[in-house]
C-alpha positions as CSV (number, residue, x, y, z in Angstrom):
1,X,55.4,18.8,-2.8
2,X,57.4,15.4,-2.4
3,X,54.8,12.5,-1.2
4,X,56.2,10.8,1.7
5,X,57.6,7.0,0.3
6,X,55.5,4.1,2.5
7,X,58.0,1.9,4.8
8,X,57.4,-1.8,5.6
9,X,60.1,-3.0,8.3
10,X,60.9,-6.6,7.8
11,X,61.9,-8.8,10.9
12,X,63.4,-11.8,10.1
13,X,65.4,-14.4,11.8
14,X,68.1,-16.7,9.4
15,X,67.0,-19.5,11.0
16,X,63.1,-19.6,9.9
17,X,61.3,-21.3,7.1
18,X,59.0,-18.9,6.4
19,X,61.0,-16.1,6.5
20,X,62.5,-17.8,3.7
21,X,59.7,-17.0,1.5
22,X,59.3,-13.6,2.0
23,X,63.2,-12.9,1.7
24,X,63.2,-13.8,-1.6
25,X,60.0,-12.2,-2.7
26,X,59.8,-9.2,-0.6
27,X,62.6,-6.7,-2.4
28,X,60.8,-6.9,-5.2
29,X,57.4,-6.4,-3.8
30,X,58.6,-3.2,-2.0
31,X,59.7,-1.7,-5.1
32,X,57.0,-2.7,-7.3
33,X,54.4,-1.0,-4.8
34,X,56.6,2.3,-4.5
35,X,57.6,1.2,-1.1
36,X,61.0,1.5,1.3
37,X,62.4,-1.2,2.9
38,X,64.0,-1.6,6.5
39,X,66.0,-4.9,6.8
40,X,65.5,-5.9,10.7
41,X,67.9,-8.9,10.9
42,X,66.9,-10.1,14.8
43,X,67.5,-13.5,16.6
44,X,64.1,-15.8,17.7
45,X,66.1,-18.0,20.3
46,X,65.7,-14.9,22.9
47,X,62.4,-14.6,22.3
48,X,61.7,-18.7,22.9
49,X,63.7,-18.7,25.6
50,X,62.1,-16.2,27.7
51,X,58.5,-18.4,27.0
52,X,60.5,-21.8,28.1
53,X,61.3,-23.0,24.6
54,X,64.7,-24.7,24.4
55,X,64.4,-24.8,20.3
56,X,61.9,-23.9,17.6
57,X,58.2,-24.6,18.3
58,X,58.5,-27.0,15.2
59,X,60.4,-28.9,16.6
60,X,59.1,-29.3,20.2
61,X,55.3,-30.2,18.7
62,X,56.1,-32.6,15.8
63,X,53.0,-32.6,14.3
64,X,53.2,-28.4,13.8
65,X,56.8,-29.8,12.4
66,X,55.8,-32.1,10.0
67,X,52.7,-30.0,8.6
68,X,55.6,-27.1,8.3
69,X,57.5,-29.0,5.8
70,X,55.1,-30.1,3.8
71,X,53.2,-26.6,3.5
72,X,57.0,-25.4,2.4
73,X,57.1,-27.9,-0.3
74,X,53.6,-26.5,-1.6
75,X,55.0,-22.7,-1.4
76,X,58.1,-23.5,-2.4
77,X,57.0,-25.5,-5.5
78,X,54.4,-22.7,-6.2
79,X,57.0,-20.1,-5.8
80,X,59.8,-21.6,-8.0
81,X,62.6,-22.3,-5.0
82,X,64.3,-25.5,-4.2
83,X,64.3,-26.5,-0.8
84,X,66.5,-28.8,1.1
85,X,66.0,-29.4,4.7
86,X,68.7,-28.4,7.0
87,X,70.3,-30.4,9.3
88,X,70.7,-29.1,12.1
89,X,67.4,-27.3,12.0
90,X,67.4,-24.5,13.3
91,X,70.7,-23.4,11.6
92,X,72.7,-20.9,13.9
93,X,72.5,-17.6,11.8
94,X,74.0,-15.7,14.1
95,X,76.8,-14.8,12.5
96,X,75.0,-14.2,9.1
97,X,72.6,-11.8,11.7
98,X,75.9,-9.5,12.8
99,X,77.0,-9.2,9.2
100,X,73.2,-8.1,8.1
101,X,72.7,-6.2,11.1
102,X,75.8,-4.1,10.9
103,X,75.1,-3.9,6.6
104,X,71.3,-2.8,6.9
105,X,71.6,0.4,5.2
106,X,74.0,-1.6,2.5
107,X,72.8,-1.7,-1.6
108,X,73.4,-5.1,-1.4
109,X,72.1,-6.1,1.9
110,X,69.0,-7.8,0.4
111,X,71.1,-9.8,-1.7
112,X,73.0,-11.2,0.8
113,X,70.1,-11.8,3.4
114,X,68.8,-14.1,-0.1
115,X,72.1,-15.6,-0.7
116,X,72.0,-16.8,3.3
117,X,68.8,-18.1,2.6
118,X,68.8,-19.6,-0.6
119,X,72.9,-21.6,1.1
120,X,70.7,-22.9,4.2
121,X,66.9,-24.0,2.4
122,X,67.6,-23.9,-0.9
123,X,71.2,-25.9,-0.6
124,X,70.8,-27.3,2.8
125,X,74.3,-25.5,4.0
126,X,75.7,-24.9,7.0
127,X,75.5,-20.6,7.7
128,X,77.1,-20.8,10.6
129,X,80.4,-21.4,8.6
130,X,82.5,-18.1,8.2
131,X,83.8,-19.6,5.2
132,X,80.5,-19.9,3.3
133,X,79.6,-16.1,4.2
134,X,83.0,-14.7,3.2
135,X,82.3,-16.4,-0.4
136,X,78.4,-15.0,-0.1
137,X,79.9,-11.3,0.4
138,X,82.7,-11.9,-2.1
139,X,80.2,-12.9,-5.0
140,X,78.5,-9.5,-4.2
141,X,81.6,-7.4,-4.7
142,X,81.5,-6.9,-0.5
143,X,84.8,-6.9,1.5
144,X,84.2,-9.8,3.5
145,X,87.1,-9.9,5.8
146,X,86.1,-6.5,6.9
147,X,82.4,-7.7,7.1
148,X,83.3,-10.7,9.5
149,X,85.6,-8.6,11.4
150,X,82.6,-6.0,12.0
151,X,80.3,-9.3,13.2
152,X,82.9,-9.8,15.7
153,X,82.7,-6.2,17.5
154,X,81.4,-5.3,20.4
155,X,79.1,-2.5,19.2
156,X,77.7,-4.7,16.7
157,X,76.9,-7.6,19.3
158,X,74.9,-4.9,21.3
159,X,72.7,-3.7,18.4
160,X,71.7,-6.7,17.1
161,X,71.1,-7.7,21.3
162,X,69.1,-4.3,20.7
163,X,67.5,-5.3,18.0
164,X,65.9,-8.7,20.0
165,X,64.8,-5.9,22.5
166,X,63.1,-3.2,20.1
167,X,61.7,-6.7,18.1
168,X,60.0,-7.5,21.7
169,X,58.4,-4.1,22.3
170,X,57.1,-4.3,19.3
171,X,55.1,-7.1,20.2
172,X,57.1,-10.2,17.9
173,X,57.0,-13.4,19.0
174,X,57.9,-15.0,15.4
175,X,58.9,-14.5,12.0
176,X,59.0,-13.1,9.3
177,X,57.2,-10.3,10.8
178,X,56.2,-6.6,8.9
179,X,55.7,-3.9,10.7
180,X,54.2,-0.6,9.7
181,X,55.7,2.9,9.8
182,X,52.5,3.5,12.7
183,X,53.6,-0.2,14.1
184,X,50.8,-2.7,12.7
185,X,52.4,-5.9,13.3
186,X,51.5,-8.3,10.3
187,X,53.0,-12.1,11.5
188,X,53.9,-14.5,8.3
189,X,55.1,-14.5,4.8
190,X,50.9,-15.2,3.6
191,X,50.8,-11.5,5.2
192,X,52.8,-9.7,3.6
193,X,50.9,-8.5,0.8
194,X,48.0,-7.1,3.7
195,X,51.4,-5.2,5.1
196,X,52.1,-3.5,2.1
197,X,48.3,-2.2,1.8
198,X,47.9,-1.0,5.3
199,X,51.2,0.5,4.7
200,X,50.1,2.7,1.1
201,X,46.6,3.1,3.5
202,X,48.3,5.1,5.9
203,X,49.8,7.9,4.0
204,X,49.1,11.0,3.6
């Protein structure tokens, strides 16, 4: 008999600090644990909108913002990653979202989503830049021009719009967010490791 492999769902949006830190850690958590992992690329502006936020919360209360950066200078010291704050912040990942959207199920999707994040907090780049993308997905053997076309598409647009949807039922208002195969919500990248043992808990 074949035990049934654990599966942690990880929503993210391109454009959050936090999700930084579990981006790059996360892959290798999943595999040390004997877990699967769903990458659940989904957009936060939606979500902010529809509770009257023009922009991220960090920036509408500046003293949330300012404690923000300097808890990711702690993490990110402690963890080993440079970090270089963006300007603009938020950057606009939407682009980078299409291409990780319509990749999910791609070997080399959780390189990209690292290489995204290590351009825009480790470099301070601009993601929004097709240019910088296309040389992401060519350093990791991808077709890029295909990739970018894909981004563009109609049908791609409406699953990652589908995404922001399916993100909202589930009950996410922020990232990084895990959710468990029987949809425990765990909220932050200081959760991640309680995910991945509710997540071994719940098998049979």
């Amino acid at each position: 008999m074949t035990l049934q492999r654990p599966k942690l769902s990880f929503w993210f949006d391109f454009g959050s600090t936090y999700s930084y830190l579990t981006a790059m850690r996360i892959e290798t958590v999943a595999r040390d644990r004997g877990l699967d992992l769903d990458w659940r690329p989904f957009l936060l502006g939606p979500i902010f909108n529809r509770q009257g936020w023009s922009t991220s919360p960090f920036n509408l209360y500046p003293a949330k913002g300012r404690y923000m950066w300097r808890d990711m200078e702690r993490l990110c010291e402690e963890a080993g990653l440079p970090l270089v704050q963006p300007d603009p912040f938020p950057q606009n990942g939407l682009i980078a979202a299409r291409i990780a959207h319509a990749n999910r199920r791609a070997e080399w999707v959780g390189a990209f989503v690292r290489a995204v994040f290590m351009a825009e907090f480790g470099e301070g780049r601009d993601i929004s830049d097709p240019a910088l993308l296309a040389g992401l997905l060519l350093d990791l053997g991808a077709d890029a021009r295909a990739c970018l076309a894909e981004a563009d598409s109609i049908e791609v647009k409406i699953g990652l719009r589908a995404a922001v949807a399916e993100a909202e039922t589930l009950g996410i208002f922020g990232a990084p967010s895990i959710v468990t195969e029987d949809g425990e919500l765990y909220w932050g990248n200081d959760r991640l490791e309680d995910a991945v043992e509710w997540a071994l808990r719940i098998v049979t």
